[in-house]
VOVO-510923 format. One line per 2 residues: their letters; for each residue x, y, z of N, C-alpha, C. Coordinates in steps of 0.001 Angstrom, whole numbers. Example, Ala and Ser with C-alpha at 12.3 -4.5 7.8 and 13.67 -1.06 7.14 Angstrom:
AS> 13190:-5690:7800:12300:-4500:7800:13200:-3300:7800 | 12850:-2250:7080:13670:-1060:7140:12900:30:7870;
END
This chain:
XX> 38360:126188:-83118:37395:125172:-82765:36078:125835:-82370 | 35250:125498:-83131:33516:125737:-82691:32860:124855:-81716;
XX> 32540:125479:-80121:31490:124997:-79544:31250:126265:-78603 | 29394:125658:-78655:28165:126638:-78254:27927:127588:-79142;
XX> 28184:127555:-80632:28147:128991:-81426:29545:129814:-81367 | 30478:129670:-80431:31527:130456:-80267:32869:129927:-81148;
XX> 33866:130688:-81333:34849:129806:-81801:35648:130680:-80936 | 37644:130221:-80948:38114:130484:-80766:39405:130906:-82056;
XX> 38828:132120:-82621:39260:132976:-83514:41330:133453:-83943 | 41329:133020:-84953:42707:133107:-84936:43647:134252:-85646;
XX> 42213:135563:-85802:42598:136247:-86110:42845:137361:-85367 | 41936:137650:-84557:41384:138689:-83282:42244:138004:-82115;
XX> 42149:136806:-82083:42723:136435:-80586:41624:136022:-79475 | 40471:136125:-80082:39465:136459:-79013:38636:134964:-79450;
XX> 37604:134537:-78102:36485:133624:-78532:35235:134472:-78697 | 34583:134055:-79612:33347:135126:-80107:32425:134475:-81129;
XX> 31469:135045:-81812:30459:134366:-82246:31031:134284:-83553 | 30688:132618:-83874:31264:131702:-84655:29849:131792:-86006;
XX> 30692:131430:-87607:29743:131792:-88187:29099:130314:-88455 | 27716:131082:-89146:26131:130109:-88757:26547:128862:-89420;
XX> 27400:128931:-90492:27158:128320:-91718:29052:128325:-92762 | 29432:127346:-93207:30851:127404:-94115:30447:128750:-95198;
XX> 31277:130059:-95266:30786:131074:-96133:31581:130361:-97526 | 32636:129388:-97948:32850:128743:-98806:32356:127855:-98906;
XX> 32219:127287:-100288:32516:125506:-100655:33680:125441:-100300 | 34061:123951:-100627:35195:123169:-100596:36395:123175:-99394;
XX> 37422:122988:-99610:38400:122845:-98289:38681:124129:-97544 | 37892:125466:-98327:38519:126413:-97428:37083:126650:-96328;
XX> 35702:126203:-96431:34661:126314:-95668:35211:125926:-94273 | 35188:124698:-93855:35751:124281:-93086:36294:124779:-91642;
XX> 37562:124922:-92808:38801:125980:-91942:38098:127117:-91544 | 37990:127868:-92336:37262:129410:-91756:36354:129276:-90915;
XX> 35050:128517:-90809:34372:127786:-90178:34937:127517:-88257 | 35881:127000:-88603:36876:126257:-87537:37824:127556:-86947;
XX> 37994:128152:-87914:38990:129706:-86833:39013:130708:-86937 | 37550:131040:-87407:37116:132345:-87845:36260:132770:-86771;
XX> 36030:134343:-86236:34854:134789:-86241:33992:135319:-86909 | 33099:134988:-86693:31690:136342:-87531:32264:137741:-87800;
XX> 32904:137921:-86916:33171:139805:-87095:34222:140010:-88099 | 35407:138774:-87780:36540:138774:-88288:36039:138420:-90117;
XX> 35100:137714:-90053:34901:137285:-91531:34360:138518:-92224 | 33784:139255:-91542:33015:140298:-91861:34171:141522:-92214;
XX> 35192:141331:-91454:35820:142371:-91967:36584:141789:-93577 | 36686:140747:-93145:37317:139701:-94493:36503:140045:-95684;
XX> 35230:140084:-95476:34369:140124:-96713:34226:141610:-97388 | 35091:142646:-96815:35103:144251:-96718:36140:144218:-97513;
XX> 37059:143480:-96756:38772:143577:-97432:38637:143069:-99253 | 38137:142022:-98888:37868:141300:-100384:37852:142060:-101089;
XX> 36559:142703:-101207:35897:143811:-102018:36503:144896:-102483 | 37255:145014:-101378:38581:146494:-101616:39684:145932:-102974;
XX> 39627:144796:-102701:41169:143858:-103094:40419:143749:-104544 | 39417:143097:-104918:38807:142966:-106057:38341:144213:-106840;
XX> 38105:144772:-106485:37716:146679:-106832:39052:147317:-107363 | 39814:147051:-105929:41372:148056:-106170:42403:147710:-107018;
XX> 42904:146225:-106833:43836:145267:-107689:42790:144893:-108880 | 41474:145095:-109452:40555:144446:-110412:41086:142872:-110501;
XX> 41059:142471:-109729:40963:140780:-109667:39597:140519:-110359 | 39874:139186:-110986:38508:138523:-111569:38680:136942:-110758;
XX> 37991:136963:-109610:37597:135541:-108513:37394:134687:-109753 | 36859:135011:-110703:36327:133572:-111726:37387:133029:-111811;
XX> 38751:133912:-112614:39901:133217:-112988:40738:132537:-111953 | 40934:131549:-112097:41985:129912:-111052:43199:131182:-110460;
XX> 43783:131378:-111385:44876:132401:-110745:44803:133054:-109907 | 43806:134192:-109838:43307:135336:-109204:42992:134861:-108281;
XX> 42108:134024:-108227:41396:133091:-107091:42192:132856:-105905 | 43397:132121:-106440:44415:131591:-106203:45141:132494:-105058;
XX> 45216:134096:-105726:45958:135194:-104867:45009:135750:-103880 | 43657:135469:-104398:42621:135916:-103383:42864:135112:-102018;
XX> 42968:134045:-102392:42757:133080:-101287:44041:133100:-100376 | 45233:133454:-100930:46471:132931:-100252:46270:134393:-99734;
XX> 45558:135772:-99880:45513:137055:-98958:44414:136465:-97838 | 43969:136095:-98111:42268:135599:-97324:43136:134788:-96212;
XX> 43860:133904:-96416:45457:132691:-95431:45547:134109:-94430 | 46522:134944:-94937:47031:135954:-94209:46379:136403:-93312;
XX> 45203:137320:-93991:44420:138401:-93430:44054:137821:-92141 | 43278:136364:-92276:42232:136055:-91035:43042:134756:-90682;
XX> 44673:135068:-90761:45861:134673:-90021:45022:132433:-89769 | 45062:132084:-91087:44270:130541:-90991:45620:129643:-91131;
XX> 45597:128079:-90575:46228:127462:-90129:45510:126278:-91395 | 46356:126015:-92717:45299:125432:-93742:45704:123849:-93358;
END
């Protein structure tokens, strides 16, 4: 839950600065939005990159997407 800028983060454990803005469209903005931190997303957006680089995922394809997202569930531990 976001109030004053802060959320209470469900990945860290911690309340901390909540991000500005949904870094998705659609139903997953929201959520992340709602139990993410800034830092925590930030490391999320590191991991990605590793995951897409290392496994060569293509985000375009529904599938891939698909596995991106259900690691993205895990990683920053979300309640969908």
């Amino acid at each position: 839950m976001v109030n004053n800028g802060l959320v209470a983060c469900r990945r860290c454990g911690q309340t901390k600065t909540a991000l500005g803005q949904a870094p998705l469209a659609g139903k997953w903005g929201p959520i992340i939005v709602a139990q993410t931190c800034a830092a925590c997303w930030h490391d999320w957006f590191e991991e990605q990159t590793r995951l897409i680089n290392h496994e060569r995922l293509v985000p375009a394809d529904p599938e891939q997407r698909k596995v991106l997202y259900q690691r993205m569930m895990a990683f920053l531990n979300l309640a969908a």
